[in-house]
C-alpha positions in Angstrom: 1.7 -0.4 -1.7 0.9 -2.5 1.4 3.6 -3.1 4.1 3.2 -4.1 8.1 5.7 -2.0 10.5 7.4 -4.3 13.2 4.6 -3.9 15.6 5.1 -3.1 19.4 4.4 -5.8 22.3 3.7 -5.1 25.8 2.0 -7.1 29.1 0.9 -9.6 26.2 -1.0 -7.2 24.1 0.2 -6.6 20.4 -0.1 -4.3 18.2 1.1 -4.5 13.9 0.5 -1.3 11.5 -0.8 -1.6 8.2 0.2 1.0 5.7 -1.2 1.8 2.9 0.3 3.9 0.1 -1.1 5.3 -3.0 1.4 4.8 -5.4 -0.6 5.4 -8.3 -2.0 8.4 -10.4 -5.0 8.4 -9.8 -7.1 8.7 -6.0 -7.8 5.7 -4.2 -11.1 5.7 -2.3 -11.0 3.9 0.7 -13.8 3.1 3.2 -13.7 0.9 6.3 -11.8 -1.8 7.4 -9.3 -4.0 5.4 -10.3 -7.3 4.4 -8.0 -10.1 6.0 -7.3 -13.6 5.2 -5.2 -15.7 8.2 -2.4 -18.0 6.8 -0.2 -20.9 8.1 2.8 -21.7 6.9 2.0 -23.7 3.7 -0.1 -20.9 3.3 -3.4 -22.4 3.7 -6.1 -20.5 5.7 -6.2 -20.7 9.5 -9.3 -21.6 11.1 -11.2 -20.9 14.6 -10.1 -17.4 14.2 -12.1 -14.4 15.1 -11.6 -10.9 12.7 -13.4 -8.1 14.6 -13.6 -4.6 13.6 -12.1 -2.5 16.1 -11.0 -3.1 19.5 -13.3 -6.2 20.6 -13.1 -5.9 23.9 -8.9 -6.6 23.7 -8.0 -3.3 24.9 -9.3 0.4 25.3 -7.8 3.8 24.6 -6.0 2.1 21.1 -8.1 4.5 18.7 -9.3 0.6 17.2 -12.4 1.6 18.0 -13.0 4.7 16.2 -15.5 4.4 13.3 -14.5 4.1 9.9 -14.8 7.3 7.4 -14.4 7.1 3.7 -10.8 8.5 2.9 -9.7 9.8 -0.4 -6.0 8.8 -0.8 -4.4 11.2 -3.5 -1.1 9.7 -5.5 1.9 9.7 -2.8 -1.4 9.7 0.3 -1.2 7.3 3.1 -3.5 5.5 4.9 -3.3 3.1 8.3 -4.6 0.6 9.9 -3.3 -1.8 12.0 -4.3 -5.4 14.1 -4.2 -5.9 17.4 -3.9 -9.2 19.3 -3.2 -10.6 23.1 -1.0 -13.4 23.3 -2.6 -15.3 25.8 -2.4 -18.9 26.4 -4.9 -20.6 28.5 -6.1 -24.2 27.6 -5.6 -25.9 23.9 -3.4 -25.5 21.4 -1.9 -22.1 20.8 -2.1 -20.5 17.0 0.5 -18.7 15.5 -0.3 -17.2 12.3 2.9 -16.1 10.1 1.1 -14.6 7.2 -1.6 -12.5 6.0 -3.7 -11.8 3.1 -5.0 -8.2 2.8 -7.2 -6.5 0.7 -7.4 -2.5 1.0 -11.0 -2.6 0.0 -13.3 -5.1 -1.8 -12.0 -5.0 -5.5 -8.1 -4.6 -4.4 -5.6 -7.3 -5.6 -4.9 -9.1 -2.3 -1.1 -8.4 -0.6 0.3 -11.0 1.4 2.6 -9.9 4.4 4.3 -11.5 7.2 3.5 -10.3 10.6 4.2 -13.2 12.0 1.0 -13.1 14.5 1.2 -15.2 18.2 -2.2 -15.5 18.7 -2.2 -17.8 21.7 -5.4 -19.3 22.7 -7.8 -16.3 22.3 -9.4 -16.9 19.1 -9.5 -13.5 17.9 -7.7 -10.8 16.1 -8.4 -7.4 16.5 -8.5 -5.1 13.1 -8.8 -1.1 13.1 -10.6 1.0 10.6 -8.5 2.3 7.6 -7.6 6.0 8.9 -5.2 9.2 8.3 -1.6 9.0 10.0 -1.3 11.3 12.9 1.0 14.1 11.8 
């Protein structure tokens, strides 16, 4: 199971959780990032965005930039990641992007959630490393 949290905003930075749940019997291996597709509202891709893995320059001292590890989910494990964004709006048009596509890994079914993204004018989005939860 895939879900977003309701993300926390502050001095135009952004942040959304991804959570990842293994709700099956078996162990999920993860390892890396999750693979991301940006929709707009008729749900058709979203160009002249930037995916980068970790923090991209947005923001330090996140833990976005902390490499990915291989994870072994077992059934009822958890795993997180999350995106991270600044909604800044310089010159052109500003992108809002109210869904997303994600994969856990390669060969997962996709999961499409609603995050509701503000881009602004930046051009990039910001996605962390699938990790533990900090207890």
């Amino acid at each position: 199971r895939l879900t977003t949290d309701d993300g926390d905003a502050a001095m135009g930075l952004r942040v959304v959780g991804l959570h990842l749940e293994n709700c099956g019997k078996r162990d999920y291996s993860l390892d890396g990032y999750p693979l991301l597709e940006l929709l707009d509202k008729d749900l058709s891709p979203v160009q002249g965005v930037r995916i980068v893995h970790g923090s991209g320059g947005i923001s330090t001292g996140t833990g976005f930039d902390e490499p990915a590890r291989p994870l072994v989910l077992k059934p009822g494990e958890s795993a997180l990641s999350g995106l991270m964004w600044r909604n800044t709006t310089e010159s052109g048009a500003a992108v809002n992007v109210p869904y997303v596509r994600v994969r856990a890994e390669q060969r997962a079914d996709p999961v499409t959630v609603t995050p509701h993204l503000d881009l602004g004018t930046t051009g990039k989005l910001a996605v962390r490393a699938w990790t533990r939860p900090s207890k």
